[in-house]
Residue, then its C-alpha position, 0 to 999 in steps of 0.5 A: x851365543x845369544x842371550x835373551x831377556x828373561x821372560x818375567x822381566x819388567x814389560x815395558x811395552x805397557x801404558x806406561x812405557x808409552x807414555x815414556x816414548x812420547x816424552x822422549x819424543x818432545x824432549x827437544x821441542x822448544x819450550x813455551x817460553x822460547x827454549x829449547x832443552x839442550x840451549x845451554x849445552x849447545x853453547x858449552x859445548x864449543x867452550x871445550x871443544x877439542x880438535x884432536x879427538x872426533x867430534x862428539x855429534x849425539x842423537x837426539x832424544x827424538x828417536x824411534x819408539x823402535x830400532x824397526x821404524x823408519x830414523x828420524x833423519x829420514x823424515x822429511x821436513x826433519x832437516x828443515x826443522x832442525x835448522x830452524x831450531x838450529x838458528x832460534x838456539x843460536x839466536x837465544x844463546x847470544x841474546x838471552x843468556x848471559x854476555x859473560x858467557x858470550x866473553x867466555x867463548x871470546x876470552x877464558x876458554x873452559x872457564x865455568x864460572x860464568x854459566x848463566x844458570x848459576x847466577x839465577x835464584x830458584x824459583x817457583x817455575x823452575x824448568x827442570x827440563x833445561x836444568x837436567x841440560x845443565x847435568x848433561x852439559x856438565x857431564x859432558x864437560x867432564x867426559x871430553x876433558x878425560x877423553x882428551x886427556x887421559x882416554x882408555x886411563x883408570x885415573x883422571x886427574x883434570x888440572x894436570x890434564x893427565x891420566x893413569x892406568x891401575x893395572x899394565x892395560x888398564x880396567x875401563x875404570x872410567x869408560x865401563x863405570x860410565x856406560x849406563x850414564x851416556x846411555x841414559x843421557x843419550x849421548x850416543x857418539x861418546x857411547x859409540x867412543x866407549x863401546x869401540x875401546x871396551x870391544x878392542x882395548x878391554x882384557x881382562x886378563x891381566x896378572x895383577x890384584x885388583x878389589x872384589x867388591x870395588x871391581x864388582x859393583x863398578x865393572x861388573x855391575x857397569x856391565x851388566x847395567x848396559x847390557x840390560x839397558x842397551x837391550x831393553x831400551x833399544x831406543x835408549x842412545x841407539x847404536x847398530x853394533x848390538x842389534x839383534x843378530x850383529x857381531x856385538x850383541x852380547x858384548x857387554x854380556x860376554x864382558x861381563x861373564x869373562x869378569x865374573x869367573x875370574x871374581x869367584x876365585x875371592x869366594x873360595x875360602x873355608x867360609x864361603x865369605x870373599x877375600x879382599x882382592x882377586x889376582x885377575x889372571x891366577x883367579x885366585x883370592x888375595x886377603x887383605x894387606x891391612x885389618x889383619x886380613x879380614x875383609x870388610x863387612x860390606x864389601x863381602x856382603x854387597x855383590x849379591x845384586x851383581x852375581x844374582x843378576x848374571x846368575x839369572x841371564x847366563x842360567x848359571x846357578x854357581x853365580x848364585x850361589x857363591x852370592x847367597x852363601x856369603x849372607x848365610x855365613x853372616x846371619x848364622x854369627x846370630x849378631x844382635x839386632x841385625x847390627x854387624x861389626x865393619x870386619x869380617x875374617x874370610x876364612x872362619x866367617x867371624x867378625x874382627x872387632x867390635x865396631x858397628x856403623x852405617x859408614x865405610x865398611x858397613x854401609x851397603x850391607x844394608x843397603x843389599x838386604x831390602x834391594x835383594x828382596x825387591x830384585x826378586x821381586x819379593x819372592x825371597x822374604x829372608x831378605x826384608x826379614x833381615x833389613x826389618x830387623x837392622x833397621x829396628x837396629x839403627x832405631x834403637x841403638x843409633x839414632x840420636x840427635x843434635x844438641x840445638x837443632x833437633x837434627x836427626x844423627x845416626x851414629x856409630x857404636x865403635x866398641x860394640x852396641x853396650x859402649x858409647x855411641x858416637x855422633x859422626x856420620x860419613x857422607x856415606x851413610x847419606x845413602x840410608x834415608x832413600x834406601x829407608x823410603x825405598x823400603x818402605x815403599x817398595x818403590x811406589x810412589x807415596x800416594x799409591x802406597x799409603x793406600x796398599x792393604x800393608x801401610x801401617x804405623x811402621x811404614x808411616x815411622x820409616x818415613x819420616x825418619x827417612x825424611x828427617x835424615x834427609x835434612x840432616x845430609x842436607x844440612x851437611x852441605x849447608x853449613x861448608x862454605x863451598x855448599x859441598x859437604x865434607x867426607x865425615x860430620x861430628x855433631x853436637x849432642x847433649x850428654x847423655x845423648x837423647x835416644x831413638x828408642x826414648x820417643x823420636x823427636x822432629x827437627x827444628x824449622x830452619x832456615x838454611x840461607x840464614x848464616x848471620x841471624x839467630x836461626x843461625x845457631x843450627x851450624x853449631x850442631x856440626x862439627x867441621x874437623x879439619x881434616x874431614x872437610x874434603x869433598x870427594x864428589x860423593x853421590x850418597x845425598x843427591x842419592x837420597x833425594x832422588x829417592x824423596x823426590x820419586x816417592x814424596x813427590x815433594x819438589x823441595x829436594x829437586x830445588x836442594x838437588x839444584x843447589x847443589x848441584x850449581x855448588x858442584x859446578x862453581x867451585x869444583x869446575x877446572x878451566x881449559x876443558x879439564x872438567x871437574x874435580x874432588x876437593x881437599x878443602x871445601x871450607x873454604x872459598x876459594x876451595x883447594x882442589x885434589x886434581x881427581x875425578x872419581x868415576x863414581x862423578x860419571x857413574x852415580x853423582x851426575x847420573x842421580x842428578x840428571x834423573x832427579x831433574x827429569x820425568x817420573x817416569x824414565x826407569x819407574x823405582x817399582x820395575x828396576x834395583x839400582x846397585x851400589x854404584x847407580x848401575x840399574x838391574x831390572x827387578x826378575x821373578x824366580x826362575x830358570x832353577x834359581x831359589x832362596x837357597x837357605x834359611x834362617x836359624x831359629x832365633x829366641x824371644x830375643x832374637x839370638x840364635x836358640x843354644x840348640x841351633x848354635x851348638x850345630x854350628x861350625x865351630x868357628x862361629x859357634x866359638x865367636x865373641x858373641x856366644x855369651x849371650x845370656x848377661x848382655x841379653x838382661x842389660x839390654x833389656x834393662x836399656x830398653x826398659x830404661x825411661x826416658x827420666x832414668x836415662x841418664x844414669x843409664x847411659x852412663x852405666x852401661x859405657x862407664x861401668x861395664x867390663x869391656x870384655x863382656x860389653x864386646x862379647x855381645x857386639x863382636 
């Protein structure tokens, strides 16, 4: 069966998609200054080289605007010109660039510490073409040390060279979570590679237990991202395999349906809420074998983009519904200030605990909210709703900052909104000053949406909390010796600390490079414990710029991108053709290696690297939502009976759920911790009254006097 792309899906026949296929039309015409684009990679690419695998021969970008038109390697005069380049990049390779690389390829073969490009300071005429090339090289160097090493495996470990499956056939851990990326890179041979493996050696029936939430944005949603870009960008790394009419058409699609209908069997509990894990064969839900098995907040409520998506091509309303259901049951605990605890139990629908935070197990809930109201391209206004309210939430509640600096922290409340909050952030939580700038823009470029009839004081605050986050995450990478952040930060804030909600403050002017002098004093705001310094090769930051640098348009976070991303490269590389690796220490120089390649390297960090680095207009923020994973979705209007299938309850002049409305409610949660309201309600509006000279009295009251009881009673 054939399935067709939605009638109201993105038109990228318009101007603007010309004016993408002219550019990817010149992206190898040699650049003013005598370069091509893809001269470093030519030259690593025999640095790793291996023999035993078919050699990896990409198209170039300067493809057909159709799939219809004559291919380049028809025209005439195209062989001639591609051997004149062919000897000009030879000709720079060996005489522009760095003679210890030319050492390289003559002595320590893989080695990456003699990239030229490392050595070179930014500068005002950076060409971001050639560093973009510099991503591509890099991902390619960790697809071929897999491909060599561990191919069709779900694990890679590139020092070891050695590879591991995570069920008896493996998932496609790696090759599906990549897909997107080797077609955005245009890397058409390892793309053919990968389509090969998933049409013969992918099965997805197999008797073993695997995570919903992981399973759903990495596979499903790596899926359904080929799908929409293999047949919306035709163009986009060409293969024949899925033009229309062949066998193969709808391969990442049927894939995708296949994984899709075993998922739902997590959904089938008393609440409608998703159990941790899925028996892949049995479809049936497993709970959780740890946090007495509840499942986590944000692995429940982040596979709304994923089954929405599928619901609206296949047509299959149940996709939907299983989705949707999911944040009803959450909205309808009535939690305040949109804040949610990290834990929720399945069955009941209920919150566990009492500890609400931005990091792990509650990040990409919020995430989902503002990008399931784009997805539907503002059609369900439920979902800005719910984001508006949270981040209001994070302002009044979780922002704080640095003791010195002024860095802008957002922190967690691990014993419920009332108690102390605590100044640690996750690297995870580097995802929210893009998501913040997405929502405050809806994707559109600053300049565009400062002019729309409903940029107001709001967005304009959004804004610059995104921008002063952004600093912080940045800042994280700075102050590790490696320039590699690590997986949690404490900082240093004053005691009491100094709120949000009392008037935010903007950080100091710093200089970053500064290690020695007296602007040094800001790496005395982070507090680098031992056992957070390990780097997992995280995307949340260069995430983040992305997003800063599409709106703003500010080429500051390309050139903190670039740094890195050339921090990546010299301290993470493994010789002899492994590629690259997570860190267990990048504190210290040289760094301890894990010897692990997470997927999400392949699937988010260098993928956001290589958009970061390249034109605006390659997938426009305003036509597309990209997943939790970096899989790109295209934004669609309502259709094919598909439909905002809830609403809310209604809420007090507080924002809790009316008494009225609770008492309708399942027992279940009608009973929750959070149902006495009204003593919790006054104390925070005496915390909200509070200025900002009484502040410190209050602080303390509100986490030291108070019965803990009734302090959880509001936040569980």
């Amino acid at each position: 069966m054939s399935f067709s792309i939605p009638h109201n899906a993105p038109n990228f026949a318009s101007d603007q998609r010309a004016n993408e296929n002219v550019y990817w039309g010149s992206a190898r015409r040699p650049r003013p200054n005598g370069h091509a684009n893809h001269g470093i990679g030519n030259s690593l690419n025999d640095l790793f080289e291996n023999k035993s695998l078919p050699m990896y021969k990409d198209k170039p970008y300067s493809y057909a605007v159709s799939r219809r038109q004559a291919p380049w390697y028809r025209r005439s005069g195209v062989w001639l010109a591609f051997g004149v380049l062919s000897l000009l990049n030879f000709y720079l390779f060996w005489t522009y660039l760095r003679p210890s690389v030319r050492a390289t390829v003559e002595g320590d073969h893989g080695s990456t510490s003699s990239w030229n490009w490392l050595k070179k300071p930014s500068d005002t005429t950076a060409d971001w073409d050639l560093r973009r090339e510099a991503v591509k090289d890099a991902f390619k160097l960790s697809w071929d040390g897999y491909a060599n090493h561990a191919w069709g495996m779900d694990e890679y470990h590139p020092i070891t060279k050695s590879g591991k499956q995570m069920t008896p056939t493996g998932m496609g851990w790696i090759i599906v979570d990549a897909l997107d990326t080797l077609m955005i890179m245009n890397l058409t041979s390892r793309l053919s590679h990968a389509r090969e493996w998933i049409s013969t050696s992918l099965d997805y029936n197999q008797d073993h237990e695997v995570n919903t939430f992981e399973t759903t944005i990495r596979m499903l949603g790596g899926l359904l991202s080929a799908h929409y870009l293999s047949t919306e960008f035709p163009n986009m790394a060409p293969l024949s395999d899925d033009d229309v009419g062949k066998p193969g058409e709808d391969l990442y699609l049927e894939k995708a349906a296949d994984l899709a209908d075993r998922l739902l069997g997590a959904f089938d509990t008393q609440s409608g809420v998703p159990l941790a894990s899925v028996n892949l064969k049995t479809m049936k839900g497993v709970a959780s074998h740890d946090d007495g098995g509840a499942s986590s907040t944000a692995e429940a409520a982040s596979l709304q983009l994923e089954f929405k998506y599928l619901a609206m091509l296949m047509g299959e309303k149940l996709y939907w519904q299983k989705a949707e259901k999911v944040i009803e049951v959450i909205d309808n605990n009535g939690m305040q200030d949109g804040l949610l605890p990290i834990f929720i139990h399945a069955d009941q629908g209920t919150f566990q605990g009492y500890n609400i935070r931005l990091g792990s197990r509650g990040d990409s809930y919020y995430e989902y909210l503002i990008k399931q109201y784009l997805q539907t391209s503002k059609e369900e206004p439920v979902y800005l709703e719910l984001w508006d309210e949270a981040l209001a939430g994070v302002r009044k509640h979780l922002i704080t900052y640095s003791k010195r600096a002024h860095f802008t922290v957002l922190g967690e409340r691990q014993d419920g909104l009332l108690n102390k909050l605590t100044p640690k952030m996750d690297h995870l939580v580097c995802f929210m000053p893009g998501t913040i700038a997405l929502g405050a823009t809806e994707g559109r470029p600053l300049a565009e949406a400062e002019k729309s009839a409903n940029w107001t004081q709001k967005q304009i605050d959004e804004m610059e909390l995104a921008q002063e986050l952004t600093k912080t995450c940045w800042g994280m990478y700075k102050a590790m010796s490696t320039g590699l952040a690590p997986e949690i930060t404490h900082f240093e804030i004053k005691d009491p600390p100094q709120m949000y909600r009392h008037g935010p403050l903007s950080s100091l002017d710093i200089d970053f490079s500064d290690s020695q002098g007296d602007s040094a004093q800001w790496r005395k705001d982070y507090i680098i414990k031992g056992q957070d310094s390990h780097n997992l090769q995280r995307p949340e930051t260069v995430e983040s710029l992305f997003y800063m640098w599409r709106i703003t348009g500010d080429v500051m976070y390309r050139e903190w991108g670039w740094e890195m991303f050339k921090s990546f490269v010299e301290y993470s590389g493994v010789e002899d053709g492994g590629g690259f690796t997570s860190l267990s220490n990048a504190n210290k120089i040289p760094p301890t290696s894990r010897d692990n390649m997470e997927s999400f390297w392949l699937a988010e960090t260098l993928k956001y690297f290589y958009l970061l680095f390249s034109p605006t207009d390659l997938l426009p923020l305003d036509t597309i939502v990209i997943n939790t994973e970096a899989h790109i979705f295209p934004r669609f209007k309502l259709q094919r009976g598909l439909t905002t299938g809830w609403t809310r309850k209604p809420r007090d002049a507080n924002g809790m759920i009316t008494e009225e409305e609770r008492d309708k409610l399942p027992t279940a949660v009608s009973d929750a911790p959070n149902v006495d309201k009204k003593s919790t309600v006054r104390k925070l509006r005496v915390v909200e009254a509070t200025s900002h000279a009484e502040h410190d009295g209050e602080e303390r009251s509100v986490t030291e006097n108070e019965p803990k009881g009734e302090a959880k009673s509001f936040a569980g």
